[in-house]
C-alpha positions in Angstrom: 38.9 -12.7 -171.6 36.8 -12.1 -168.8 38.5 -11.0 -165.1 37.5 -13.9 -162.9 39.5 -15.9 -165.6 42.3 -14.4 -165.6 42.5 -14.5 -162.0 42.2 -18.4 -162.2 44.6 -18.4 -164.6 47.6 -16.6 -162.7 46.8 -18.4 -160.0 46.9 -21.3 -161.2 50.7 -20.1 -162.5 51.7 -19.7 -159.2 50.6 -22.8 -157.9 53.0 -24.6 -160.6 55.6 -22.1 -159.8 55.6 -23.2 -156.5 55.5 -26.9 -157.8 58.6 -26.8 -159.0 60.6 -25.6 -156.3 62.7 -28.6 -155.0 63.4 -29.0 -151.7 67.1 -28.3 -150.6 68.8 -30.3 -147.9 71.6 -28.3 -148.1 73.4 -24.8 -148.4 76.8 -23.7 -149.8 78.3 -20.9 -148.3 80.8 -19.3 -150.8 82.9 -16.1 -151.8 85.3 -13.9 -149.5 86.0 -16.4 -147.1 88.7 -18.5 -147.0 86.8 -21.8 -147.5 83.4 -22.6 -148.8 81.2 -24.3 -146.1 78.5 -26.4 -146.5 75.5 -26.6 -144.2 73.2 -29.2 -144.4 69.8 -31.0 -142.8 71.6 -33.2 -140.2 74.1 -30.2 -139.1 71.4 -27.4 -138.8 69.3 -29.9 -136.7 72.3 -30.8 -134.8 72.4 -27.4 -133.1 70.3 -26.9 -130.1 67.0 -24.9 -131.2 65.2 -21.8 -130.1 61.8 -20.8 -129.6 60.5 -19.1 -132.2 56.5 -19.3 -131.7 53.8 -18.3 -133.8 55.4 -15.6 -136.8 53.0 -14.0 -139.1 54.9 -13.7 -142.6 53.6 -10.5 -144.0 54.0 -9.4 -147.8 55.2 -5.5 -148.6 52.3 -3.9 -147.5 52.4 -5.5 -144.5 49.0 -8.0 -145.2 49.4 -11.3 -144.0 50.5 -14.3 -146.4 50.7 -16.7 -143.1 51.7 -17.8 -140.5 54.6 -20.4 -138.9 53.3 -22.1 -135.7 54.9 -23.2 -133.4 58.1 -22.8 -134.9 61.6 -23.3 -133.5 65.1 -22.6 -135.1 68.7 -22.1 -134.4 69.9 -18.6 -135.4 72.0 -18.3 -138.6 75.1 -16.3 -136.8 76.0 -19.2 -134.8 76.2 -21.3 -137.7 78.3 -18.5 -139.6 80.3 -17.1 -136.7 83.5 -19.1 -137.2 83.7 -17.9 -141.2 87.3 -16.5 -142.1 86.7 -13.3 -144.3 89.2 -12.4 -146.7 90.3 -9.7 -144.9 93.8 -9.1 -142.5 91.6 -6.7 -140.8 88.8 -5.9 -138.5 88.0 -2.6 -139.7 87.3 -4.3 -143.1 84.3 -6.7 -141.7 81.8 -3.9 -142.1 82.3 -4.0 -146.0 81.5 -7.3 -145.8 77.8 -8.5 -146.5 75.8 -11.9 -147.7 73.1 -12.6 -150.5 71.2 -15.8 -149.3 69.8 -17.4 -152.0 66.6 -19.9 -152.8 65.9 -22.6 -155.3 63.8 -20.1 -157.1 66.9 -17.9 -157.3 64.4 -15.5 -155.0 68.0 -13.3 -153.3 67.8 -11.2 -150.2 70.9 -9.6 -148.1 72.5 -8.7 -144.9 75.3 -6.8 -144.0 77.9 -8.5 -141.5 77.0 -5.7 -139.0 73.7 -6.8 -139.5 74.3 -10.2 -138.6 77.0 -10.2 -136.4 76.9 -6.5 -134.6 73.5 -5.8 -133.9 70.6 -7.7 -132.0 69.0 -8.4 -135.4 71.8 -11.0 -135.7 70.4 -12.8 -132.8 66.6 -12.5 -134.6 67.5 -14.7 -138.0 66.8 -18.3 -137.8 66.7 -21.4 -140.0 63.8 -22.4 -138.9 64.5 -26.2 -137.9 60.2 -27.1 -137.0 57.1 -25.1 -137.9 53.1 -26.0 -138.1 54.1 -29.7 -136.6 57.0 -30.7 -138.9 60.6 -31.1 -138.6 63.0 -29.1 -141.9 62.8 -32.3 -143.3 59.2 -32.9 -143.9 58.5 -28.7 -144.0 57.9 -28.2 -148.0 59.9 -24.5 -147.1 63.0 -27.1 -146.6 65.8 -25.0 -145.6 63.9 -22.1 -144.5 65.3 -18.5 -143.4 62.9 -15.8 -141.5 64.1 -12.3 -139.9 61.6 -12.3 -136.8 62.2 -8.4 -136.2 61.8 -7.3 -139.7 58.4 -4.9 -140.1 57.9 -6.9 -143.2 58.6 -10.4 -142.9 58.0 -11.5 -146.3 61.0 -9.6 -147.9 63.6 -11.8 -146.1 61.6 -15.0 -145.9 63.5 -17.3 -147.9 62.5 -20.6 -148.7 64.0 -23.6 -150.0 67.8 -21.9 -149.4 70.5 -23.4 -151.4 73.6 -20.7 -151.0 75.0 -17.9 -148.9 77.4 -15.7 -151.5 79.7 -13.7 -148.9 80.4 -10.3 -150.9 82.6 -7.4 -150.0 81.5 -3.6 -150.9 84.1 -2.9 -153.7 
């Protein structure tokens, strides 16, 4: 098989991968919390948005995969900050960390210090408009980006459908 065909050929896989990605319109947010949550389209959009800009989405290697214009969003720690952890203490919160997860079943993490005691906290957004859509109409649906990661890729998460809170055993 010659090279410029089998280039065609995966592709063309990945195109149809990305076909069958469904759009979410909502997230469940489970596990060592007292209640599961759910976060959907018209609560997300309900909360006032920030400026995001223009955000280049960069793979591993740092090499550009695109880029979000324009965007807005409304940063995931005010949407998570009245969660009850399973926990009588706050000495215990730093063992505490959560696995958002897309469609795809594509997984990335961040610690509760992460999101909750560090400026980096302030820097992750659900990105609620980008390149002249609102999350409804964005084919990314519920969308997540990390603006201050060096690699932006590696915690861009598309087409979110839960947040699994997890303790360090």
């Amino acid at each position: 098989m010659n090279l410029k065909l089998v280039w065609v050929y995966f592709l063309s896989i990945g195109f149809v991968a990305q076909a069958w990605a469904q759009q979410t319109k909502s997230i469940s947010v489970t596990g060592e919390i007292a209640s599961e949550i759910v976060l959907d389209w018209d609560l997300i959009s309900a909360q006032e948005a920030e400026e995001i800009g223009d955000f280049s989405i960069t793979n591993h290697l740092g090499e550009p995969r695109g880029v979000l214009q324009s965007a807005k969003g409304v940063p995931v720690s005010s949407l998570l900050k009245d969660l009850v952890f399973n926990t009588p203490s706050p000495k215990k919160l730093s063992e505490f960390y959560f696995v958002f997860e897309a469609e795809d079943g594509y997984k990335v993490v961040f610690s509760w210090n992460e999101l909750f005691n560090n400026p980096l906290g302030e820097e992750v957004y659900f990105v609620t408009f980008a390149n002249g859509k609102p999350m409804e109409e964005m084919e990314d649906s519920i969308l997540v980006i990390s603006k201050t990661d060096f690699r932006t890729g590696r915690r861009h998460v598309k087409n979110l459908v839960k947040i699994q809170v997890k303790r360090v055993p």
